[in-house]
C-alpha positions in Angstrom: -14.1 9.2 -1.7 -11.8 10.8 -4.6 -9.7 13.6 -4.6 -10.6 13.5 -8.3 -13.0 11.7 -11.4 -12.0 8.7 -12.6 -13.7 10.1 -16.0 -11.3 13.1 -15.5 -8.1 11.3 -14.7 -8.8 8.6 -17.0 -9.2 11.3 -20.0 -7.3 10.8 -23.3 -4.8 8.4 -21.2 -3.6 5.1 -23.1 -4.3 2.4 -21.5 -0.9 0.8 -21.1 -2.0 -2.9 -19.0 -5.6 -4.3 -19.0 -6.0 -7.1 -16.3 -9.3 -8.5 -16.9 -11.1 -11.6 -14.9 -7.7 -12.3 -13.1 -8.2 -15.1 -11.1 -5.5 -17.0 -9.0 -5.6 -20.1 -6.6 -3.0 -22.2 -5.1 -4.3 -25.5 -5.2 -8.0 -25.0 -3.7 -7.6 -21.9 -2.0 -8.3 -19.0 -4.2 -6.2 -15.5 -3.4 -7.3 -13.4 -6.2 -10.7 -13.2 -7.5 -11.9 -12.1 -10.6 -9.8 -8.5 -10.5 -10.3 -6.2 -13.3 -8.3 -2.9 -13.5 -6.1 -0.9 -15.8 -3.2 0.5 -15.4 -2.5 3.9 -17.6 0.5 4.9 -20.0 3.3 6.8 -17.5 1.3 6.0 -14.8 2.4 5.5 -10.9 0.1 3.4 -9.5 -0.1 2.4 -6.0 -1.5 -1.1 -4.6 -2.4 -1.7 -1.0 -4.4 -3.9 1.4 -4.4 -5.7 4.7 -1.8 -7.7 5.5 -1.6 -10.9 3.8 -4.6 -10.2 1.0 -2.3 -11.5 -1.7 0.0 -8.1 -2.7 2.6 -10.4 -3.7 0.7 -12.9 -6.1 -0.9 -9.9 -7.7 2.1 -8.4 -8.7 3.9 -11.7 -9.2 1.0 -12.1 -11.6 1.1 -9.0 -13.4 5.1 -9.8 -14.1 4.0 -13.4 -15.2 6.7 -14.9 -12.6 3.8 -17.2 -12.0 0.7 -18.3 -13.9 -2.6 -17.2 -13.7 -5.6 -19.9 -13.2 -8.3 -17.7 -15.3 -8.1 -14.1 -17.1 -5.8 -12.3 -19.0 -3.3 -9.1 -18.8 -2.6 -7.1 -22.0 0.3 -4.6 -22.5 0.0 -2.7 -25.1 -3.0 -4.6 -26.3 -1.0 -8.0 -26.4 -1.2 -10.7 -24.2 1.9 -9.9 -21.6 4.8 -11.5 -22.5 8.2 -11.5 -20.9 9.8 -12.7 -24.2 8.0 -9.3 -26.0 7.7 -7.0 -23.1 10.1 -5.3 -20.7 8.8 -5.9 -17.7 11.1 -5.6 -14.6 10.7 -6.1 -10.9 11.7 -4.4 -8.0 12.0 -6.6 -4.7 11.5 -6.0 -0.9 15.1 -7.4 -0.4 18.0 -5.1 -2.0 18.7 -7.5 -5.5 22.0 -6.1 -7.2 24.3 -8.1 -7.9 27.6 -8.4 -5.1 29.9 -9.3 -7.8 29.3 -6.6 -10.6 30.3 -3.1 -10.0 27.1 0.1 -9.9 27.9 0.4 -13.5 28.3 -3.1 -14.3 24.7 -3.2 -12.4 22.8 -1.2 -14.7 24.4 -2.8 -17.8 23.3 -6.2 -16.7 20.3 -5.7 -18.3 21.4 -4.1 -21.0 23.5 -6.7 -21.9 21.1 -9.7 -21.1 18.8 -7.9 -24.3 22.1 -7.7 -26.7 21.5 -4.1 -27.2 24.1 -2.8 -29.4 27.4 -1.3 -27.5 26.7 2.0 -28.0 23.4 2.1 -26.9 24.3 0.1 -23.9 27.0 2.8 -23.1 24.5 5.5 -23.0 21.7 4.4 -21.1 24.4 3.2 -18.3 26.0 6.9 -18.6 22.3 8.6 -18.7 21.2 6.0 -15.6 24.4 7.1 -13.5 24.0 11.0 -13.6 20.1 10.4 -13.3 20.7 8.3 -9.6 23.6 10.4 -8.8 25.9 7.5 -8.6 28.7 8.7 -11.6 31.0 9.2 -8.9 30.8 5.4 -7.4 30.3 4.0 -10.8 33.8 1.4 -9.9 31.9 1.0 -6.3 30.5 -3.2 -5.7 27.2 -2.9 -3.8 29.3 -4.1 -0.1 30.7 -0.5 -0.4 27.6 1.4 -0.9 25.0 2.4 1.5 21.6 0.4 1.7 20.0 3.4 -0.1 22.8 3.6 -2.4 22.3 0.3 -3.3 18.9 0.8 -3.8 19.4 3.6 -6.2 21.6 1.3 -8.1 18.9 -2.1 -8.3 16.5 1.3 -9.2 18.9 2.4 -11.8 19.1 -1.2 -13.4 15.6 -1.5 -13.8 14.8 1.5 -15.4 17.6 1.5 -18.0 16.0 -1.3 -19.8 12.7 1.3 -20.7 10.6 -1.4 -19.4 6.8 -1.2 -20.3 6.0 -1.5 -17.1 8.0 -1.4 -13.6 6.8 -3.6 -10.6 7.8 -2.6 -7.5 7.0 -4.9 -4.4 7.3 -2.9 -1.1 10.8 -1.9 -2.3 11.8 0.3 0.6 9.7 -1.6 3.5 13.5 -2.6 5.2 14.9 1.1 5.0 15.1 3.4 8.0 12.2 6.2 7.6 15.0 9.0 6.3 16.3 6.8 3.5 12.5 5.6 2.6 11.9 9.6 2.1 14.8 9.6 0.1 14.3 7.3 -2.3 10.6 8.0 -2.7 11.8 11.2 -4.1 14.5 9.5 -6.1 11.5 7.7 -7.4 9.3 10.6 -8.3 12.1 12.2 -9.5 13.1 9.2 -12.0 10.1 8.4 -13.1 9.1 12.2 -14.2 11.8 12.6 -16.2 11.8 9.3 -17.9 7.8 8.7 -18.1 7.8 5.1 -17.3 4.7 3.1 -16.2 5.2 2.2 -12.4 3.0 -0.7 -10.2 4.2 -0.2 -6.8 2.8 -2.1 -4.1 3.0 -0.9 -0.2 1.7 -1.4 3.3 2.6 2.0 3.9 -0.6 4.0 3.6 1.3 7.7 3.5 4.0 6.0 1.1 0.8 5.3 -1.4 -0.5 8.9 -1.1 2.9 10.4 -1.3 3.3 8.7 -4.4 0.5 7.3 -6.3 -2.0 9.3 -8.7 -3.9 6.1 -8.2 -4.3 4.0 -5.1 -5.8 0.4 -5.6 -7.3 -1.0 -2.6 -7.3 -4.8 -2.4 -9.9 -6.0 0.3 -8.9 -9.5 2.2 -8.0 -12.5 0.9 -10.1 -13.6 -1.5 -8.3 -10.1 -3.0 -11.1 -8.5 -5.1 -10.3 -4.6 -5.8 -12.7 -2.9 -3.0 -12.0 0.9 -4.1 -9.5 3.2 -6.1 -8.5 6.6 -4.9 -7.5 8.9 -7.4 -4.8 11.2 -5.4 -5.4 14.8 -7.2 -2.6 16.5 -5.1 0.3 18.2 -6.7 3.8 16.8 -6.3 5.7 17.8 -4.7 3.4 16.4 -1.3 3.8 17.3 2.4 2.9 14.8 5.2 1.3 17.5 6.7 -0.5 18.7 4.5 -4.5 18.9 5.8 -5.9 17.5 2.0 -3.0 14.7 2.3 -4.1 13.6 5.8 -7.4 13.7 4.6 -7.0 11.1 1.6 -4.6 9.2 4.2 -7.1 8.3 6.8 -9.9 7.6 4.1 -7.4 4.9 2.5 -6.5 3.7 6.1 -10.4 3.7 7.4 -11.2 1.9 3.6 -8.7 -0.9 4.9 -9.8 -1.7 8.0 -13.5 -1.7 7.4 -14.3 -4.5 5.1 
């Protein structure tokens, strides 16, 4: 089932990651076989699967924090290379850093790439009115509120303009209100700045509130069993007959294997 083509979505899109054969085992047990998939210029992409199917190492692969046995991912037609692309990673577990202040957060990055002062300057301003955080810009994470933080290890990531923005189950620890929240924060950052997101979940209704693609990955061995292309206008409503539709298909695709 789609809610739309693949040839349709896929239309006059750049391909922005190509993963192709990628193949992963620890020692003799293999957790990803032979996945190939792309992943679309200003794309957000949603991953999901069973428990335990291997979320993790794919994206952990994708970001090159680990290697791959076989295969290959491209970005931007070049073998993916920390060292060349801006890749950045969004954890589980809130990441900013206790001892820098929200805007010493979102230059950390900045800083790490020795872009000039200027240009530093502006992507912190830009990144602090776009998360609504300019107010509690002197503010160290203890002070802020877990989706405050959030916003902030968000607002880090993005500043660099990575080529492409991993996200592993970034808001599974958050109270259901807060998760709402910042999935809008998300949709609403990532419109306005066109970046490339990989977000994984085990939340089926957080994929199709999201995604314009959902990824299913089947049990470990992880092979790709289906993608959904999600054809609903943003913004979504949980409610919403053709949303529950395309969330019990994805739900039913995951427990049937």
């Amino acid at each position: 089932m789609q809610t739309g083509t693949k040839g349709t979505y896929a239309k006059n899109r750049a391909i922005k990651v190509r993963v192709s054969n990628l193949t992963k085992y620890y020692g003799d047990l293999l957790v990803l076989d032979n996945i190939n998939f792309d992943i679309y210029k200003g794309e957000l992409l949603c991953i999901v699967g069973p428990t335990g199917c291997g979320k993790t190492t794919f994206l952990n692969c994708l970001s090159r924090f680990i290697p791959i046995t076989t295969g290959s991912i491209d970005v931007d037609g070049q073998p993916a290379d920390p060292r060349l692309h801006n890749i950045a990673f969004v954890f589980q577990e809130v990441s900013a850093i206790p001892w820098l202040t929200v805007e010493d957060n979102i230059r950390f990055g900045l800083r790490v790439k020795r872009l000039p002062h200027e240009e530093i300057e502006r992507r912190t301003e830009r990144m602090l009115e776009i998360v609504g955080l300019t107010r509690y810009r002197a503010y160290y994470p203890q002070q802020l509120s877990a989706s405050m933080e959030q916003r902030v290890v968000i607002a880090r990531n993005f500043a660099i303009n990575p080529d492409l923005l991993l996200m592993d189950e970034p808001y599974g620890q958050l109270d259901v209100k807060l998760r709402y929240y910042l999935e809008d924060e998300l949709m609403r950052i990532w419109r306005e700045l066109g970046s490339t997101v990989a977000f994984i979940t085990h939340n089926i209704e957080e994929a199709v509130y999201l995604a314009e693609r959902i990824l299913i990955l089947s049990p470990k061995p992880a092979t790709i069993k289906e993608e959904v292309i999600v054809a609903l206008p943003h913004p979504r409503q949980y409610d919403d007959p053709e949303f529950v539709k395309v969330r019990d298909y994805v739900t039913e695709s995951i427990k049937w294997w």
